[in-house]
C-alpha positions as CSV (number, residue, x, y, z in Angstrom):
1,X,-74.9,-105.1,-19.2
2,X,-75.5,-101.1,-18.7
3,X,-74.2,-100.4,-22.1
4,X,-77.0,-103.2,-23.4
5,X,-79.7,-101.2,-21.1
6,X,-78.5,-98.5,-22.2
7,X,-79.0,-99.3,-25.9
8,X,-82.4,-100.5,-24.9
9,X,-83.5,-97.3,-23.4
10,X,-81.8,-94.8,-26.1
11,X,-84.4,-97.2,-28.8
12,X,-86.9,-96.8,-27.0
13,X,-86.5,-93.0,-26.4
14,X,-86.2,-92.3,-30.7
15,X,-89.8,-94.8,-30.9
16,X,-91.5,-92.8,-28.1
17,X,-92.1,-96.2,-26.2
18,X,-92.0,-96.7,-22.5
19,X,-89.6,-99.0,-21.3
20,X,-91.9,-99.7,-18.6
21,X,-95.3,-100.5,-19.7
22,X,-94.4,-99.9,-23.5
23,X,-97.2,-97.7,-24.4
24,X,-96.5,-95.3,-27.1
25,X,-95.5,-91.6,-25.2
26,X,-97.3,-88.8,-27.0
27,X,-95.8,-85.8,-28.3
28,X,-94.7,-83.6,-25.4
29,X,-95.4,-85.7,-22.6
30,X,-92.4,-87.4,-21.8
31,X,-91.1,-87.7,-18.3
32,X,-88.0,-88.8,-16.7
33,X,-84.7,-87.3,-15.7
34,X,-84.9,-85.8,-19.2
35,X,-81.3,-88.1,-20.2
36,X,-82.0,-90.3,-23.2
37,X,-79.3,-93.0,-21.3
38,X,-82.2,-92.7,-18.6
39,X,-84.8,-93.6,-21.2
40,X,-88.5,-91.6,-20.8
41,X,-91.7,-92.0,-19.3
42,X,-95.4,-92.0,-20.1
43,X,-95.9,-91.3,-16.7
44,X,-94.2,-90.7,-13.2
45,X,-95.4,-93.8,-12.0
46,X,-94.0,-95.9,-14.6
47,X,-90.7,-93.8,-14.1
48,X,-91.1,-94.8,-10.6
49,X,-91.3,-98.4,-11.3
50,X,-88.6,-98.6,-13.4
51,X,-86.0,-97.2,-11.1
52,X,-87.7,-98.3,-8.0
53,X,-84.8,-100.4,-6.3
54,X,-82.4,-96.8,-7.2
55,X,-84.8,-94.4,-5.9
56,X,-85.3,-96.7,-2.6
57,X,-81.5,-96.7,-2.2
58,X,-81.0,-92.8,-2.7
59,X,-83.3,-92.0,-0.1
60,X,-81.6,-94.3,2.3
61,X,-78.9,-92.9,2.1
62,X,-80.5,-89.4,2.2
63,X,-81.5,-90.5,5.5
64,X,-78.5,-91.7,6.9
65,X,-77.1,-88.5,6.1
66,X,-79.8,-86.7,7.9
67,X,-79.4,-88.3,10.8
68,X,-75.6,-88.3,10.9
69,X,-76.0,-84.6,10.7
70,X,-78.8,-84.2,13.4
71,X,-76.5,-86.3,15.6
């Protein structure tokens, strides 16, 4: 399944879509991590939508780190 997303996202990157909302991306205004695997972004928030449940979990974890180093 992450090679099909990835498939998805590399399509949408060459057709300047947004795999979020699918608005076309004008020239130079791409955002993302700036990997075409990643896809890109009309905007941060759709980046932020998309990867929502990953971005939640990496700053959980970021946290537990924290603390375990505080401790």
């Amino acid at each position: 399944m992450a090679e099909s997303i990835e498939a998805y996202l590399l399509e949408l990157w060459d057709q300047n879509i947004c795999p979020n909302c699918g608005k076309t991306i004008p020239h130079g205004t791409r955002v993302g991590s700036g990997r075409k695997s990643e896809g890109g972004f009309c905007t941060l928030d759709c980046y932020a939508s998309f990867y929502q449940l990953e971005l939640t979990e990496r700053a959980r974890r970021l946290e537990e780190r924290t603390k375990r180093k505080e401790s």
